[in-house]
N, C-alpha and C positions, 0 to 999 in steps of 0.2 A: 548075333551081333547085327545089329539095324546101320547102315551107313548109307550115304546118299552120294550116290559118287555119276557123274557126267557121263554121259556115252560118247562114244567114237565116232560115230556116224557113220560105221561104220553096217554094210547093208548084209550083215552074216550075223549067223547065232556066236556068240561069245564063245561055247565049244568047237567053233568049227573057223576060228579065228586067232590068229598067229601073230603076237605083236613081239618088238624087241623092246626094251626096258633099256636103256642107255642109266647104266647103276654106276654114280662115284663113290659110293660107300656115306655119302651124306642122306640123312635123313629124310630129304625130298624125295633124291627118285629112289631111295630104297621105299618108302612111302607107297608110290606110285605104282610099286612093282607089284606088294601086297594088295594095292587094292585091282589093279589089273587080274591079279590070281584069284582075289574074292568073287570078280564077278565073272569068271571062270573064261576066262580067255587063256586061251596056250601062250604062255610067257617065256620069253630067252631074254636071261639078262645078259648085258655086255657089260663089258668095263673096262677103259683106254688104260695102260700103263703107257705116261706120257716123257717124261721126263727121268731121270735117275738121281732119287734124293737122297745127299747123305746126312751122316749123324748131326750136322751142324741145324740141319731145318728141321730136326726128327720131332720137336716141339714145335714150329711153327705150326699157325691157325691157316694152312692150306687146303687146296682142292687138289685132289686126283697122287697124293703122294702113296707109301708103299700102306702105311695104317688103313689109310683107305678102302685099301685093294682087299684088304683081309677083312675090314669089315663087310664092303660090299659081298665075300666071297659069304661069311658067316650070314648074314638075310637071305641068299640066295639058298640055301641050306635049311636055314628055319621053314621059309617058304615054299620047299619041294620043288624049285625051278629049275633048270637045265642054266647054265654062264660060264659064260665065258670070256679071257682076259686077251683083248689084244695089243700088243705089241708096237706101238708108234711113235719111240724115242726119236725117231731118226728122221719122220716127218714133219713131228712137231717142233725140232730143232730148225728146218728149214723153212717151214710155212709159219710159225709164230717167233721162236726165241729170237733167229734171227733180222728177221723183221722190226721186231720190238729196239731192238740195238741199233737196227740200221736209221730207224726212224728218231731216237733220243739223238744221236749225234748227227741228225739234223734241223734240231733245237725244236721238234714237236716233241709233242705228248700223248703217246700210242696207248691203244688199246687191246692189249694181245690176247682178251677176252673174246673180243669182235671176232677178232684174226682167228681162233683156234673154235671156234661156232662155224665160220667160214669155211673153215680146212677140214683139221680130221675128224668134228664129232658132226658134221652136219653132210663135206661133202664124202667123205672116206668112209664114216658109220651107213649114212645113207646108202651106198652103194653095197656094203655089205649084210644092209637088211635083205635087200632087195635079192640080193644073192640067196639069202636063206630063207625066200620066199614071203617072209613075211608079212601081212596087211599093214604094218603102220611102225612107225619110230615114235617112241612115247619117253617123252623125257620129264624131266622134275622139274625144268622150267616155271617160272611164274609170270605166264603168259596164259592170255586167254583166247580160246582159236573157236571159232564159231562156222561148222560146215554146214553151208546149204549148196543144193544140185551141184556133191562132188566138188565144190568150190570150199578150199577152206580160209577163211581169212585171219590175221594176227591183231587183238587190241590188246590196249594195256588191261595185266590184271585188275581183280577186285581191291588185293594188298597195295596199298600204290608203293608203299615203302617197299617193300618185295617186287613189284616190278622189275623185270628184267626184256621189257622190248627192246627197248634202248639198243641192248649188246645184238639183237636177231634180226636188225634190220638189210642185210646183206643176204637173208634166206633167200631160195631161189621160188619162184611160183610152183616148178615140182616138187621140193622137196617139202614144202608147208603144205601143197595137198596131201602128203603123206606123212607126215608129223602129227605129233600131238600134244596136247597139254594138259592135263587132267587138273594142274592143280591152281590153274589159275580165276577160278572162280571162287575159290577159299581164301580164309587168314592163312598166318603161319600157325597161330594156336593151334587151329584147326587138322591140320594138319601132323603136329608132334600129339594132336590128339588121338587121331586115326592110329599113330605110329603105335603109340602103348598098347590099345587096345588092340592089335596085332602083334603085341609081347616081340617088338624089334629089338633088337639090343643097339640103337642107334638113335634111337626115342627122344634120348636128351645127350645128343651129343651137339655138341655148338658147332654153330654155321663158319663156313671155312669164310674169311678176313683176305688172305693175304692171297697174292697172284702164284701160282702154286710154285714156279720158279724164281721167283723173288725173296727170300727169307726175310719176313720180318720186313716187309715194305720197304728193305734196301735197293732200291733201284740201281745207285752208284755202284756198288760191290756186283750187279753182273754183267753189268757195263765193263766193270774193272776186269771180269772174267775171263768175257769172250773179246775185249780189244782194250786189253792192257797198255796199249799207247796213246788212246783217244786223253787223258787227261791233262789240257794243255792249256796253261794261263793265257789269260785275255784281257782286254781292257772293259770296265760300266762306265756306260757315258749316258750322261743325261739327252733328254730330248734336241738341245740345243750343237749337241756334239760334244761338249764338257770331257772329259777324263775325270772322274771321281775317284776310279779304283780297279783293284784287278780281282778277274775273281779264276780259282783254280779248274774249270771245266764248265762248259756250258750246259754239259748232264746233269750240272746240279739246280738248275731253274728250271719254275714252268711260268707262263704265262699266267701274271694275277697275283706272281707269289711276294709276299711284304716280310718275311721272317727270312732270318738267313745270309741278305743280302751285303752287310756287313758294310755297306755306307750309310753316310746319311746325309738329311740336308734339313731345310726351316721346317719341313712338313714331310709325313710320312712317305717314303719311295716304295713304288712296284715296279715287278719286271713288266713292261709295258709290251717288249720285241726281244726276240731270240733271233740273233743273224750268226749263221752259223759257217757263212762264206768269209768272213770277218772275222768269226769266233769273237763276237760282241754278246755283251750284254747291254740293252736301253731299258734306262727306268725313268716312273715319272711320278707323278703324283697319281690320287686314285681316278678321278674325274678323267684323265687321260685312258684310262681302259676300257670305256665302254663301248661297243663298235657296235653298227647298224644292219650292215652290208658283208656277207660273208659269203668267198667265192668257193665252188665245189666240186669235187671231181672222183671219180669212180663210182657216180652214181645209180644207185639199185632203186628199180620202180618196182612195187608188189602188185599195180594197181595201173590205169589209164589215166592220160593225161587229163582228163575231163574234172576229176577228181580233186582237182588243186586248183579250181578257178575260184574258190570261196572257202572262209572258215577251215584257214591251214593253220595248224601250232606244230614248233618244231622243239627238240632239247637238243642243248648244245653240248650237256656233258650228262653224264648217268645219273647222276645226282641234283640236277638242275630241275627246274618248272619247265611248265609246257609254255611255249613263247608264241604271242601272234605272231605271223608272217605273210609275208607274201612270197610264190617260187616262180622265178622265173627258169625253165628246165628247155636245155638245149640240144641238137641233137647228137651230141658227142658224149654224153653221160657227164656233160660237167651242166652247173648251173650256179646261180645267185640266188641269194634267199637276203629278202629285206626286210628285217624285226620292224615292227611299231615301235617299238620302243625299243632304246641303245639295254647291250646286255655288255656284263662286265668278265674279262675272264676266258673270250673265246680264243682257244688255242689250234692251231693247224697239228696235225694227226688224227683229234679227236673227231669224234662223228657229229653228224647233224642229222635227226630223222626226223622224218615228216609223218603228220597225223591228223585226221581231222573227226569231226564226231559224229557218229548215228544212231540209230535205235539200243544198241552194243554198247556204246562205250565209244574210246576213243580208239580210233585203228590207226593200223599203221599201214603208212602208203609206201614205205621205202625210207632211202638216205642218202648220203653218200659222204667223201673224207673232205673236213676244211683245209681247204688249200690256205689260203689265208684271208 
């Protein structure tokens, strides 16, 4: 089999080098694992069991649940690799589920994605590479990571639709010298390409959808879960202070959202403002959403300040375009970031990361969370 697969940069022979495979039973890094074994690097797969999902998600399109775990264990098995499952119900309850809660019911819009890259697979897996000697954390990411002298740095993939920097902008500058991305100089085709022709039985399994403890993109229902008292009616009031309506919990809004709202008025309404000291909802028309000026705070640099004095774009949601800007960055990890142009839809929780372009592509300098 002829395959063209990226090096590590790493300065050892592929036999005499030690990587871990961060394996969710998804066809990426099962992917990544095979071809890490192809080009004969000593491979340990890992694999988080994160959460405890019952029969009700057993069909949902998740990451990391128990099918998963069995899959990943089955490649790890076809592959002739060493894996193993660890055990972090109890951390990922602390460092993302409840995060995610604490943040909805305070009318952001979190991303437990971010938070759980953050925590247990980046800082918790990281440390227990490192433990088992390892030379590198190589995950399925669709990130493209370019090391010269020992320095590795983060741009957006080649897939742009498959990009995932967005979510990795809180990596630490240790831990991306020690990470890896194999697959982000590829499509996805690409990719379930390689998987076949290494007889995965994960090949064409579809991409997980849903937030792995969220079933079915019900947000409200694990809200309802873990604080069963947060659902408490409130007043929408328009811009001017108006009373239009009541609506039954402010977990059911996001910033931007037109469906749902269940008033109306001459001209379409959006939730404009989530005030959750009031437990308000404010709507307005659409022209009212678009904002310029966005303030920030637990900011991650990957990069020196030198780097943002020109030709900065930043995303304001995962899904969003790259934005010009300008950053102003303070010395307390908070900053302002000032768009060229008003963007519509920017919600406090979500991230804001910075990037700017060179010989690579577009890199990523860091982020940090919209305050508001």
């Amino acid at each position: 089999m002829n395959f063209e697969f990226d090096s590590l940069g790493i300065k050892k022979r592929p036999s005499d080098t030690t990587v871990v495979v961060a394996m969710s039973g998804g066809v990426d890094s099962s992917t990544v694992a095979g071809m890490m074994k192809k080009q004969g690097f000593k491979v340990l797969g890992v694999t988080l069991k994160l959460y405890d999902d019952g029969k009700e998600v057993a069909a949902s399109k998740q990451c990391c649940s128990g099918q998963d775990i069995m899959d990943a264990k089955r490649v790890a098995n076809k592959l002739n690799i060493e894996h193993k499952i660890l055990y972090y119900q109890d951390k990922f309850k602390k460092g993302v589920i409840d995060n995610f809660v604490e943040s909805y019911l305070k009318g952001e819009t979190p991303i437990p994605c971010v938070q759980c890259n953050q925590t247990v697979k980046f800082k918790d897996l990281f440390e227990v590479s490192k433990d088992l000697k390892a030379d590198a954390l190589v995950t399925g990411h669709y990130v493209k990571s370019v090391t010269e002298n020992n320095i590795t740095n983060m741009y957006r993939a080649i897939d742009e639709n498959r990009d995932q920097s967005y979510f990795l902008f809180n990596t630490t500058r240790e831990q991306l010298n020690y990470l890896r991305f194999p697959l982000g100089g590829m499509l996805k085709n690409k990719t379930r390409e390689i998987a076949k022709k290494l007889d995965l039985n994960v090949a064409d399994k579809p991409d997980s959808q849903d937030i792995c403890f969220v079933p079915n993109g019900d947000y409200a229902s694990v809200i309802q879960k873990f604080r069963p008292g947060s659902f408490q009616k409130g007043n929408i009031k328009n811009l001017e202070g108006k009373v239009l309506g009541v609506h039954d919990g402010i977990i059911n809004f996001t910033i931007g959202q037109r469906k749902g709202i269940k008033v109306s008025d001459n001209e379409p309404l959006y939730v404009i403002k989530i005030n959750s000291n009031k437990n308000e909802i404010v709507v307005g028309p659409k022209e009212k959403l678009g904002k310029q000026k966005i303030s920030l705070k637990e900011i991650n640099l990957l990069t020196s300040n030198k780097e943002f004095e020109e030709n900065i774009f930043v995303k304001v949601r995962s899904t969003g375009n790259l934005l010009e800007a300008k950053i102003e960055l303070k010395n307390d990890k908070t900053g302002v970031v000032n768009l060229i142009y008003p963007e519509d839809g920017i919600s406090p929780g979500q991230a804001c990361v910075f990037y700017n372009k060179d010989q690579y592509g577009y890199k990523v300098l860091g982020g940090g969370w919209i305050e508001e």
